[in-house]
C-alpha positions as semicolon CSV with decimal commas, in nm:
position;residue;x (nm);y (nm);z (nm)
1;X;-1,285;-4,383;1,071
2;X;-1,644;-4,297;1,012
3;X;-1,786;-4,086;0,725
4;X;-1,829;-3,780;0,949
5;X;-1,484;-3,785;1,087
6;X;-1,388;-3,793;0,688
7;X;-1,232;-3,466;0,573
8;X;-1,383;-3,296;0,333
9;X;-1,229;-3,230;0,003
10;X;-1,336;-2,914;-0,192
11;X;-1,472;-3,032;-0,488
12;X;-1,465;-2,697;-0,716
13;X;-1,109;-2,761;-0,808
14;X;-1,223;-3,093;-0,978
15;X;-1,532;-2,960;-1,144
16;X;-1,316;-2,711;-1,256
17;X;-1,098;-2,977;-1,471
18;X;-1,418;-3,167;-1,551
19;X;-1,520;-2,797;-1,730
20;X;-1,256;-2,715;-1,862
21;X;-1,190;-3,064;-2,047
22;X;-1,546;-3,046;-2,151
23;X;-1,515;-2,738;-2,352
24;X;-1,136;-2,872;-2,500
25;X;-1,293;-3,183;-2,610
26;X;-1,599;-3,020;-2,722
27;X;-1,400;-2,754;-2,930
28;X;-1,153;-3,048;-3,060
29;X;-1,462;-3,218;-3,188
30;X;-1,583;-2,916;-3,375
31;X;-1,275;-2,875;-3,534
32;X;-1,256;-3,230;-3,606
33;X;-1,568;-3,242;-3,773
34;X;-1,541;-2,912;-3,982
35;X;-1,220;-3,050;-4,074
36;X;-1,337;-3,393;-4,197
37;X;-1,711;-3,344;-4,222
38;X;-1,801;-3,683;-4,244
39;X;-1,703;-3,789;-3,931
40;X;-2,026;-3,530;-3,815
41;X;-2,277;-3,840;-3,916
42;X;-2,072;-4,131;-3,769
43;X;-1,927;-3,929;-3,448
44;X;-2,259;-3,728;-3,416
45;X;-2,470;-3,931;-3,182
46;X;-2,149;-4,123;-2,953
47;X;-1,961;-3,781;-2,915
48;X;-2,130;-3,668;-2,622
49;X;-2,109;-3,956;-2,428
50;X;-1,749;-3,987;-2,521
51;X;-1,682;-3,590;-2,395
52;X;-1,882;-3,690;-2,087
53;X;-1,683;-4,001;-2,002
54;X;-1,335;-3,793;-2,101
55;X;-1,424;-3,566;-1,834
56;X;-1,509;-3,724;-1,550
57;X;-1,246;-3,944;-1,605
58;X;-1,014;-3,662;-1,582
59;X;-1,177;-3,505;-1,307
60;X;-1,169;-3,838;-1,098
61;X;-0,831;-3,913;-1,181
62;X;-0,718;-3,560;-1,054
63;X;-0,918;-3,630;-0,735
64;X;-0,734;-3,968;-0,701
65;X;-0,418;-3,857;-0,801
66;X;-0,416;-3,532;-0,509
67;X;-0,587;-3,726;-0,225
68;X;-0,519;-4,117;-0,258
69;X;-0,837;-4,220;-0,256
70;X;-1,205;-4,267;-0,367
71;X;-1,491;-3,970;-0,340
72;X;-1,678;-4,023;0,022
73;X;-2,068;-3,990;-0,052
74;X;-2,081;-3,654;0,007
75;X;-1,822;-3,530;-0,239
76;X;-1,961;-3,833;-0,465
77;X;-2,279;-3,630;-0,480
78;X;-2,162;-3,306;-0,468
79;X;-1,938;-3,351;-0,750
80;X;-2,212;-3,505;-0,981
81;X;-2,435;-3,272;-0,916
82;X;-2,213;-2,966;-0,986
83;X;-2,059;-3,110;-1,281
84;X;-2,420;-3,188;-1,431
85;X;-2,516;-2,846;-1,415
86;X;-2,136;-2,717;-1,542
87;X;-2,210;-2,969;-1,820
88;X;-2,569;-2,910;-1,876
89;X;-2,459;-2,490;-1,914
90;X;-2,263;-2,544;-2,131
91;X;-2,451;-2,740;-2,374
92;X;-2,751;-2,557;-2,342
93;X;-2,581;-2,263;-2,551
94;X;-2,506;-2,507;-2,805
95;X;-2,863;-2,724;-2,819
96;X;-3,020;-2,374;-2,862
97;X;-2,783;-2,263;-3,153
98;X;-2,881;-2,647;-3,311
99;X;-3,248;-2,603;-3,248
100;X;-3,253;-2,188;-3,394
101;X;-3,057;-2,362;-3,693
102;X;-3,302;-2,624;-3,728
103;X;-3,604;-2,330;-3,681
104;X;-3,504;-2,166;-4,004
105;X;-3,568;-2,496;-4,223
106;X;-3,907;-2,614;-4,014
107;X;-4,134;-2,436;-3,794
108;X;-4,070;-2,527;-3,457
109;X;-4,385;-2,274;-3,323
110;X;-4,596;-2,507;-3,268
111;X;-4,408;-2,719;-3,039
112;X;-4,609;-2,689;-2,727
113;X;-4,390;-2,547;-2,395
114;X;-4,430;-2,961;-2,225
115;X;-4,223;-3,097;-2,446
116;X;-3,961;-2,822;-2,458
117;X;-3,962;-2,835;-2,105
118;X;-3,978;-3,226;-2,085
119;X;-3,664;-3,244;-2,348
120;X;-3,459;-3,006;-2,118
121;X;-3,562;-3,193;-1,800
122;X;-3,474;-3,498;-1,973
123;X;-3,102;-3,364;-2,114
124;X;-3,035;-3,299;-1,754
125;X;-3,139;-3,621;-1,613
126;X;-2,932;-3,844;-1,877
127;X;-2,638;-3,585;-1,793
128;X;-2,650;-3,674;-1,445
129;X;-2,731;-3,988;-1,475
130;X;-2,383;-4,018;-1,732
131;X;-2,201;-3,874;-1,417
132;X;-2,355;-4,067;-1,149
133;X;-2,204;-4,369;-1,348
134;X;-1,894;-4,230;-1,476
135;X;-1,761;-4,077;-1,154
136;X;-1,917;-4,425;-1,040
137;X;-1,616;-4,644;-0,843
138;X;-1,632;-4,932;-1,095
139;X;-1,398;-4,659;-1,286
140;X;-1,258;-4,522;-0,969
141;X;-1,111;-4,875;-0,828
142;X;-0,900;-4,940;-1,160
143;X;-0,741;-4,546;-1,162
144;X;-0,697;-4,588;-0,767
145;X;-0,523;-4,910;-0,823
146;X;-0,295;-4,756;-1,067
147;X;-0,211;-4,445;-0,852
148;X;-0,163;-4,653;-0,518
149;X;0,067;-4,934;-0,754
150;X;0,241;-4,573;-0,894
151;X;0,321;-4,461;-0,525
152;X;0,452;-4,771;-0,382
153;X;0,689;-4,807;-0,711
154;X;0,850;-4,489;-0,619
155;X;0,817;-4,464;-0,281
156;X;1,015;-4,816;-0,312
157;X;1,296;-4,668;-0,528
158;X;1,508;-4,559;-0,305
159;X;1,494;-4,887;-0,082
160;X;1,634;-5,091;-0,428
């Protein structure tokens, strides 16, 4: 079978679960650190690659768990991109409440417009970068190993 006689999956369900994890993990995290606030200095700078990894991880197993398989290049791609820019708005609200916090105790007016744009362009390039490799199949072979061993265990059960 080629990749155009592949069928398609519909990826929105699984961007969808990469989303909605996002904003869980996010909110457990903010509870977590207003609970315990140190953990805001030792979690602070490892917490968003943790959230990221969480939910692709999620959203990948999901896709493997439904369809029995990897992502074909297409809904590889697709699903990156999407999920960078479901990531990317929803951090954005949250990087401009840090950086209006951070205006009140220094000016930030005379940051010139390149580098605000430059630090935005390169939030969103680490963010899909982060997706590219964690919806990668070096993660996607060990969770599709598990499923297919999962299946054949009880697809076997009755035969014992």
């Amino acid at each position: 079978m080629s990749n155009s006689d592949e069928p398609y999956v519909n990826v929105w369900p699984y961007v969808g679960y990469y989303t909605l994890t996002m904003v869980v993990l996010t909110i457990a995290l903010g509870i977590l650190v207003v609970l315990i606030p140190t953990f805001s200095e030792a979690l602070g700078k490892a917490a968003g690659f943790a959230i990221s990894f969480g939910s692709a991880n999620v959203a990948l197993y999901k896709f493997i768990r439904r369809n029995g398989r990897l992502f074909s290049r297409r809904e590889y791609w697709t699903t990156v991109l999407l999920s960078t820019l479901a990531a990317f708005l929803i951090s954005a609200p949250l990087g401009w409440l840090a950086i209006s916090g951070e205006a009140k105790q220094h000016d930030l007016s005379n940051v010139p417009l390149a580098v605000w744009v430059g630090s935005v362009l390169f939030a969103f390039l680490l963010t899909f970068g982060l997706n590219a490799a964690w919806y990668s199949s070096r993660f996607g072979k060990t969770l599709l190993k598990v499923e297919l061993a999962r299946r054949t265990r009880t697809d076997t059960e009755a035969f014992r």
